[in-house]
N, C-alpha and C positions, 0 to 999 in steps of 0.2 A: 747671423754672424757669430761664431765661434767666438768664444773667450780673450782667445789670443789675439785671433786677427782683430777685436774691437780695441784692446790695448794699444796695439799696432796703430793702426786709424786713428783715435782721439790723441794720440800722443804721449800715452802714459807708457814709454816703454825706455829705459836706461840702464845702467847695468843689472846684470840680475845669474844665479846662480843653475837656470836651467841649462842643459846642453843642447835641449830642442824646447823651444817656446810652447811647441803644440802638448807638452805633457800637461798645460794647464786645463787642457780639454779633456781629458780622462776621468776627471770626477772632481766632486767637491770636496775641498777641502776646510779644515777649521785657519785660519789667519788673524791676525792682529794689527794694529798698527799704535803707534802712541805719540802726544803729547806732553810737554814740560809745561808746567804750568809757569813761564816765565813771565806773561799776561794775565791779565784778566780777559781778552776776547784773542781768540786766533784771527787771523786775516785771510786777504782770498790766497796769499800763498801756501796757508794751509788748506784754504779750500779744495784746490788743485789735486788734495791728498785725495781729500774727502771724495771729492766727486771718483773717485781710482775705488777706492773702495764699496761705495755703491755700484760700480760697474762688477766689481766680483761678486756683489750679493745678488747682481741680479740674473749671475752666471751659477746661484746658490752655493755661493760659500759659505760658510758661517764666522761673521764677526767676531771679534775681540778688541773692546779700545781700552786704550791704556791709559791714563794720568801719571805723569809721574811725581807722584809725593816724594819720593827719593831722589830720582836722580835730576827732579827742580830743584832740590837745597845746596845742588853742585853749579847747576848750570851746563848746558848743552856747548863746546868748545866751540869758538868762533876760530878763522881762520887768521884774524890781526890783535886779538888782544885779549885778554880773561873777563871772563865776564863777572858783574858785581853782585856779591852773594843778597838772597832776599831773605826779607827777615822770615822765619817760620810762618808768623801769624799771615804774613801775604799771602807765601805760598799755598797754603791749605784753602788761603778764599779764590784767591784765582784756582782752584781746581774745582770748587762746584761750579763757578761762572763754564771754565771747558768742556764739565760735566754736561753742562747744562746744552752748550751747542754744539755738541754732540747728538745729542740725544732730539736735537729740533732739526739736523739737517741730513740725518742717516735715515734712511724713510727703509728702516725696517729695526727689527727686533735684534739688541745685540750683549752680548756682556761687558760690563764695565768694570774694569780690575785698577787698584791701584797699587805701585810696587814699594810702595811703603807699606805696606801691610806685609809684604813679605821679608823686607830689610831690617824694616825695625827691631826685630828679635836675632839678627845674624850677627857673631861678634867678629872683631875684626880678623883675630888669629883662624877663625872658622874660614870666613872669607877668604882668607889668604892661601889656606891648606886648598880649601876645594877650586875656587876658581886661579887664583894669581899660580899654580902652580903650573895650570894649563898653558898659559902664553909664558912667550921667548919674548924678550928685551925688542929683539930683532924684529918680530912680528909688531910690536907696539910700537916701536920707531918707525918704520912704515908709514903713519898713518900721514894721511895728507895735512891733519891740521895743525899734529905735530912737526912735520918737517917747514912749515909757512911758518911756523913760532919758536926753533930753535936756531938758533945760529948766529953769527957775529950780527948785529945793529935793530936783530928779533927783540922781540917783546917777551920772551919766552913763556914758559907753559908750569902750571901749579900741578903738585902729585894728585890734587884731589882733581882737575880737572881730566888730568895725563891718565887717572884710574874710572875715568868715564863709561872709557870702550868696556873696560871688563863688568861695569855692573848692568851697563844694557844687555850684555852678550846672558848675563847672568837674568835679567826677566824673561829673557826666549827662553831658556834650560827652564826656569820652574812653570810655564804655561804650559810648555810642553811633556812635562812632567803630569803636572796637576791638570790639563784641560785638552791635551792631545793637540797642542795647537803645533804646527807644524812648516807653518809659514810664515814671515812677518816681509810686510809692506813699508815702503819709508819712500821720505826725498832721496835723490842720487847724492845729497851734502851727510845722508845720515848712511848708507853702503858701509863703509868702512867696520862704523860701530854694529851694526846689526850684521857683519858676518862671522863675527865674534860668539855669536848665540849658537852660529853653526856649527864653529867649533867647539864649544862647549860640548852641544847636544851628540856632534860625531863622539866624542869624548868621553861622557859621560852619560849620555845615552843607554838604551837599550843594544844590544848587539846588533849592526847595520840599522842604526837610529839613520834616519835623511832627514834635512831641516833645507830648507830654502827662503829664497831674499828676493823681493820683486821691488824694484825702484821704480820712479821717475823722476823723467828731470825737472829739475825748476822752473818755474814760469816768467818766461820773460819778455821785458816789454820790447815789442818790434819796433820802436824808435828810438829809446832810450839804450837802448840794453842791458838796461842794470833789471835784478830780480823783481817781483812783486814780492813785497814781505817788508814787516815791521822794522827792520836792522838796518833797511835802504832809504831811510826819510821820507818814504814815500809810502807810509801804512796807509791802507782801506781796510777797515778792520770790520767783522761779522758782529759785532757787538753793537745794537743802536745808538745806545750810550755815546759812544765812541766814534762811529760814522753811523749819520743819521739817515733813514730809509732812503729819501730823498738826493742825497749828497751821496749814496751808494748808487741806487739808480744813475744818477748824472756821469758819476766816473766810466760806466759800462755807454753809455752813450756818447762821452766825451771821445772815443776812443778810435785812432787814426784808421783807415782803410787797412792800411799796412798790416798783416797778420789776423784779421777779424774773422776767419775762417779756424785759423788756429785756436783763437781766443772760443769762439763757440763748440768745437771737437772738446773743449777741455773742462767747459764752466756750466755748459746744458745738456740736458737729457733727450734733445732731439737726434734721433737717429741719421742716418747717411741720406734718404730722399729728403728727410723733410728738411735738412741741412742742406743739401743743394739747393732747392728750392730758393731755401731762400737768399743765398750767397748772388745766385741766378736772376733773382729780381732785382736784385740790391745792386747788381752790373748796369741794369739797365737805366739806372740813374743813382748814382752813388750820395748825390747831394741831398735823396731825402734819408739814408741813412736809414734804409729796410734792417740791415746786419747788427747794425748798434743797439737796435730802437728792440729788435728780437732778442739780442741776447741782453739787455738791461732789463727785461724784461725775467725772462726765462730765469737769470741768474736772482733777480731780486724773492722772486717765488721761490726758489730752492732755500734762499737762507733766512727770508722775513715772512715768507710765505706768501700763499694767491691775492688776496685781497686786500696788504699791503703795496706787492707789486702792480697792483693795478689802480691804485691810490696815486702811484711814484710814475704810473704811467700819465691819467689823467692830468695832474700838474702838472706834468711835463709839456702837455698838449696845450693849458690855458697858458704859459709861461711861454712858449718857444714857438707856441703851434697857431696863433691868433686865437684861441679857443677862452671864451669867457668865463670870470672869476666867478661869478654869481654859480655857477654850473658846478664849484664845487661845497661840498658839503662839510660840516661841523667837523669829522675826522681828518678831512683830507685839509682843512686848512690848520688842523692842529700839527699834521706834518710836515707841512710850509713850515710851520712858522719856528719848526725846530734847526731849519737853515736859513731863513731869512731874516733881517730888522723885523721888527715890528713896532710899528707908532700906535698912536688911538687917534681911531677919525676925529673927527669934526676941528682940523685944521687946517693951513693952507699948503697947497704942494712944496713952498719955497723950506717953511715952517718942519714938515715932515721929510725934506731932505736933510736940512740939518741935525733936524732929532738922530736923525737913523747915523748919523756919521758917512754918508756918501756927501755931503759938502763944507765945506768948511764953516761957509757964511751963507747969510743969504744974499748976499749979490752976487757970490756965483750960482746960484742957485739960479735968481732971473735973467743971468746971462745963459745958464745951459736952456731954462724955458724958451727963450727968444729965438737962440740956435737951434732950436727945435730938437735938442737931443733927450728930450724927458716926454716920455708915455706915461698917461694914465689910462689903464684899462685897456691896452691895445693901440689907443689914440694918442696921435699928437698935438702937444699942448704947447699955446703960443704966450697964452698968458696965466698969470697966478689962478686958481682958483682955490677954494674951500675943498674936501674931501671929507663926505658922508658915508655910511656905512661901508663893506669889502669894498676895498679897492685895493689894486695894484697897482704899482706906482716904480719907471722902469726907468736905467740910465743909461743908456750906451745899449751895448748890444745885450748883455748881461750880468748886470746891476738890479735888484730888485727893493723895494721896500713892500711892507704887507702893513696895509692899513687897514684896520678895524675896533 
């Protein structure tokens, strides 16, 4: 499959400044794509990116990721409000943390630039002369998140956020200056500010300089429809710290029929057969959740890696699948136990519900016993008992305590 037409297919294809898509089949180019360190861990809406970019390397592009030490001490404009400035000393630490997942989820060799290294020495009259002189008023009003933020009952818009567009537009000019990069990648929410670079580079460029912009769109949830990403309350973030392998895994299995085809064209590395395949089997009974259980799978290996994912697989299986506790091992219950309660054995079920805060008392505790809505180990339990060594210990459908 061609370049283009795999763009096409996985979904990664939104506005973009070619005239015919297939010129991305013509050779390889040098591209870019960048990050605000406004986090300490990107989420899977930046994943979305990420995975677009590994598909051009593996159509041998040559990367370029960016951090931005710069244009993080502005903040990236939101579409309802300004966003609240971070202090230096953050910023700079959330940029090795982006650094760093970068660098564990691009499964090749890339250069890492960061645009404070180039800003920090530009003064501002410099600034002004070379790039503010390029753009019309006309073309910066334009921009979508300015015209959502000015106007009667708006929030309105800061000069330093309003002068966004021009210092992105200005990291595409010196890449392309200094590293012949020639292309830059982004979400379709970032289009605007990154064609800004192209005008630059038409601009100031070498004589018939060409610069291009390859978007996608946002990832979004087929039943909610609000985005995936940090700014919707609903972060899943690449960072374990933050969502933990297990609680990662569960989301990609948690995840309705609805769009689960889409969701695997965009978050794994499975090609077109082996993607039907298994959409194909997963037809044939939906209920055991073939599509989920592969891409929770597939996606956990990309960002925590093989033998994490298969950790998040196994306890998924002792937990969900009837599959016994005993069966898992020293690491794999250290990962439980970064989402679950944990008691210490040698007490009684009533005793370790309460501990864990799934009941309030223990008499509801031997009322749930009696109703037979409490498993230990797969089994149900009718009356109190004691709890020795791994146990699991379960409330409802999915409620867990981890004893040991």
């Amino acid at each position: 499959m061609k370049l283009s037409e795999e763009l096409v297919w996985r979904g990664f294809k939104a506005q973009n400044t070619f005239t015919d898509i297939s010129e991305l089949d013509k050779g390889a180019r040098k591209f870019y794509l960048g990050a605000d360190p406004s986090a300490d861990s990107l989420t899977i809406g930046n994943l979305a990116a990420l995975m677009m970019v590994y598909c051009f390397v593996r159509h041998g592009y040559e990367p370029f990721m960016l951090v931005g030490g710069a244009t993080g001490q502005i903040g990236d404009p939101k579409d309802n409000e300004e966003r609240q400035l971070k202090a230096l000393e953050e910023v700079e630490y959330n940029k090795g943390k982006i650094a760093e997942q970068f660098r564990r989820i691009i499964r090749a060799d890339f250069t890492l630039v960061d645009n404070y290294d180039w800003f920090k020495d530009i003064g501002y009259l410099e600034f002004l002369r070379l790039v503010g002189k390029q753009f019309s008023m006309t073309q910066l009003l334009d921009r979508e998140f300015v015209k959502a933020r000015i106007g009667e009952g708006k929030s309105g818009v800061s000069y330093a956020e309003f002068s966004y567009s021009l210092i992105q537009g200005y990291d595409f000019l010196h890449l392309y200056r200094e590293y012949g990069v020639d292309l830059q990648l982004c979400g379709a929410d970032q289009y605007g500010n990154c064609v800004s670079g192209v005008h630059l580079i038409k601009r100031l460029g070498d004589e018939g300089a060409r610069a291009d912009v390859w978007s996608t769109p946002l990832v979004i949830d087929k039943v909610s429809g609000r985005k995936f990403g940090k700014s919707e309350g609903n972060a899943i973030w690449l960072a374990e710290e933050k969502t933990s392998v297990f609680d990662f895994y569960q989301f990609w299995v948690g995840l309705a029929d609805e769009g689960i085809d889409y969701y695997m064209k965009i978050y794994t590395l499975l090609g077109r057969e082996e993607l039907e395949a298994v959409i194909a089997e997963h037809m044939k009974d939906p209920s055991k959740r073939v599509a989920q259980k592969t891409l929770a799978y597939e996606v956990t290996k990309v960002v925590h890696g093989e033998e994490k994912a298969e950790m998040a697989r196994k306890i998924t299986e002792v937990l969900f699948g009837g599959g016994d506790v005993s069966e898992l091992g020293g690491a794999e219950l250290e990962l439980l136990a970064e989402s679950l309660p944990v008691v210490k054995s040698g007490q009684m079920v009533t005793d370790v519900l309460v501990e864990s805060g799934e009941v309030k008392s223990k008499g509801e505790a031997r009322r749930l016993i009696s109703g037979g809505a409490i498993e230990v180990n797969n089994e149900k339990i009718t009356d109190d008992m004691e709890l020795t060594g791994v146990s699991l210990v379960k409330k409802g459908k999915n409620k867990f305590v981890l004893v040991r």
